[in-house]
C-alpha positions in Angstrom: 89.8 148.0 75.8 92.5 146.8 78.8 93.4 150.2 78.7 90.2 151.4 80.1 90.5 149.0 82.8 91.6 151.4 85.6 91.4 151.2 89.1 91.9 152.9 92.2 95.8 152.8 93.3 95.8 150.7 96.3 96.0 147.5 95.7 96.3 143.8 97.4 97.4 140.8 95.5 94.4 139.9 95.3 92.7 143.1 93.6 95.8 143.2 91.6 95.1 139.3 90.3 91.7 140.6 89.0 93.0 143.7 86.9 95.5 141.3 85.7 93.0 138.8 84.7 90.6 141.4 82.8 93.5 142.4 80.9 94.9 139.2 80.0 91.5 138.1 78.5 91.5 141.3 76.8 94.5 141.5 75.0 95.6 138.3 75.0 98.4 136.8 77.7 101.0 137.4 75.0 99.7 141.0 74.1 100.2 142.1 77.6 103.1 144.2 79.0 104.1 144.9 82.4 103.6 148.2 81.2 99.9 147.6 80.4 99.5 146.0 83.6 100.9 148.8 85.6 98.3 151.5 83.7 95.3 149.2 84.0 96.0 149.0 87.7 97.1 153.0 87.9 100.0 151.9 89.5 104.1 152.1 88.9 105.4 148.8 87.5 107.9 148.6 90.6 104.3 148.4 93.0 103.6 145.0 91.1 106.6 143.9 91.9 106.2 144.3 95.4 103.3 142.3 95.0 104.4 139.2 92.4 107.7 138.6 90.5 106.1 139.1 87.2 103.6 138.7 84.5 103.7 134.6 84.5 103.7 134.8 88.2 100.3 136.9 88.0 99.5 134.5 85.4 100.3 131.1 87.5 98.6 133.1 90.5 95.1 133.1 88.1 95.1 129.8 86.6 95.5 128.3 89.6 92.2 129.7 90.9 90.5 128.7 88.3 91.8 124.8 88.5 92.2 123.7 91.8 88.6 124.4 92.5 88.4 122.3 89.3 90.0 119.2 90.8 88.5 119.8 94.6 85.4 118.9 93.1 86.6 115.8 92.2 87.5 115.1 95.6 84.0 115.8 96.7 82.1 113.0 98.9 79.8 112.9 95.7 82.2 112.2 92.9 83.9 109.3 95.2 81.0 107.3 96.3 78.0 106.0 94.5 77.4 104.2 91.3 79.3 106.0 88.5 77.0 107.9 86.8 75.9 109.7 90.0 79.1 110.6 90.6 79.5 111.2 86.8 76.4 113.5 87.2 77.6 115.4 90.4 80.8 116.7 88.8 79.5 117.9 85.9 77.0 120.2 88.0 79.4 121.0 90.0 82.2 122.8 87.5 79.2 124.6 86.0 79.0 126.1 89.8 82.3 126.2 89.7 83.0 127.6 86.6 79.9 130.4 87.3 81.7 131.1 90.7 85.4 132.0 89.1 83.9 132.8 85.1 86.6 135.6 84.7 89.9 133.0 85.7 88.1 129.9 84.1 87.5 132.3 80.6 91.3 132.6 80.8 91.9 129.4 81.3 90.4 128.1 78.6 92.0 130.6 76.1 95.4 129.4 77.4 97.6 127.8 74.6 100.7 127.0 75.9 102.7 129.1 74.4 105.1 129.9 78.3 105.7 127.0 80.7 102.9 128.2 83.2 100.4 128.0 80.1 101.7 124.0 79.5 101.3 123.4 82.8 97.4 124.6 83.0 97.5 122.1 80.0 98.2 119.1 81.6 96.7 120.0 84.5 93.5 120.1 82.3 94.2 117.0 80.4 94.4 115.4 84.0 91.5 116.0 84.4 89.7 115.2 81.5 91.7 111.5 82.1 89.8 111.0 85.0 86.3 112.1 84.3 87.0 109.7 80.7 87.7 107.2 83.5 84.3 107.9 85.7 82.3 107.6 82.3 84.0 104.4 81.6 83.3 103.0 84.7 79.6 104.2 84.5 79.5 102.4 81.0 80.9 99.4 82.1 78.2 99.4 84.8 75.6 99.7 82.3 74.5 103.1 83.1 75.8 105.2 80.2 76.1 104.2 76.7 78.2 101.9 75.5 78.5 103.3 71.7 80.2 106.5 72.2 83.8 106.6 73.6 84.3 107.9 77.3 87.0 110.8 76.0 84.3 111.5 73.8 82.0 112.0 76.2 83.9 113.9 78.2 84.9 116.2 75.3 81.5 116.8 75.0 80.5 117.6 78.1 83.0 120.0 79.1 82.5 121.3 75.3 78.8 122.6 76.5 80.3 123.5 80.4 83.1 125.8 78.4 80.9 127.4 76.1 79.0 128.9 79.4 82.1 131.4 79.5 81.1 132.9 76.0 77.1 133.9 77.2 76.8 133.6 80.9 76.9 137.3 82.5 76.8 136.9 86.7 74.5 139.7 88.3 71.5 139.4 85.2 69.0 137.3 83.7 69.4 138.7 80.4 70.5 135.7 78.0 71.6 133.3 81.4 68.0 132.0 81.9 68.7 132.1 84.9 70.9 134.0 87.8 72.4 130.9 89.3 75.0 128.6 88.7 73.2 126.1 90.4 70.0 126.4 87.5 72.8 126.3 85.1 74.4 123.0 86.5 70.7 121.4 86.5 69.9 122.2 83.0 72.9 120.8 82.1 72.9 117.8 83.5 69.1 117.8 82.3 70.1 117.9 78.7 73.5 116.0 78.9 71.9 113.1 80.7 68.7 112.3 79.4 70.2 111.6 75.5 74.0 109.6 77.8 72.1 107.5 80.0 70.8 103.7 79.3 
């Protein structure tokens, strides 16, 4: 439980992000109190305030880190050049890495449902980006690399269906039910399975 979640009493913002993170996805964002927060971290309420302005602040502060890694990848050499399916291809194994490398933010992401205005915004940042890997599959089908007879968004829903699920089973640190310790393995495989039934 949250509750059990205790930690030594100094604290950075940084270390405080994480407690506030493993609470959040344990008791939901809206089941947390500052209160809950402050005995999680072993620390006054008035010490996270010297550190953030608040709970949505600590909750801004975490979603962020798990999407603008998100979006950077899109930026990458790799998704900008190329025919469209490679780039299609790299950024799909890329936010498996990318989800592997920040799994505790990226788990809270995904069980954000805009219920505060920092949860609405994570949502349109994500649908932001879902519009532009739709657009990078419909480019690669209009090249003739992908298939033609399933929709773009539902390709994309699809794909980043499978990457999500990753949150639910993959443990960092073990073998046990990953297959396999690295993100990278992870990103292969699914680009592996993905690929071989999407492309022409």
């Amino acid at each position: 439980m949250a509750e059990d979640l205790v930690r030594p009493a100094r604290y950075t913002a940084d270390s405080l992000l994480e407690v506030a993170v493993d609470v959040f996805t344990v008791r939901g964002y809206d089941g947390t109190s500052m209160g809950d927060l402050a005995r999680a971290a072993g620390m006054s309420k008035s010490s996270i305030y010297h550190h953030v302005s608040g709970k949505e602040h600590l909750l801004r502060l975490a979603l962020e880190r798990a999407l603008d890694p998100l979006f950077a990848v899109l930026d990458e050499p790799a998704a900008q050049t190329g025919p469209a399916i490679d780039r299609l291809e790299h950024v799909v194994r890329r936010e498996v890495q990318v989800l592997v490398d920040n799994l505790p933010y990226v788990t809270l992401l995904l069980r954000v449902r805009g219920n505060t205005a920092t949860e609405r915004w994570a949502l349109d940042r994500r649908r932001a980006f879902d519009a532009q890997v739709t657009e990078l599959a419909s480019v690669a089908a209009g090249e003739g690399a992908l298939r033609s007879d399933i929709d773009p968004a539902l390709v994309t829903r699809l794909l980043f269906g499978m990457i999500n699920s990753i949150t639910e089973w993959y443990r960092p640190g073990t073998t046990e039910g990953n297959g396999s310790d690295s993100g990278t393995d992870v990103g292969d495989a699914a680009v592996a399975l993905a690929f071989d039934g999407l492309r022409t």
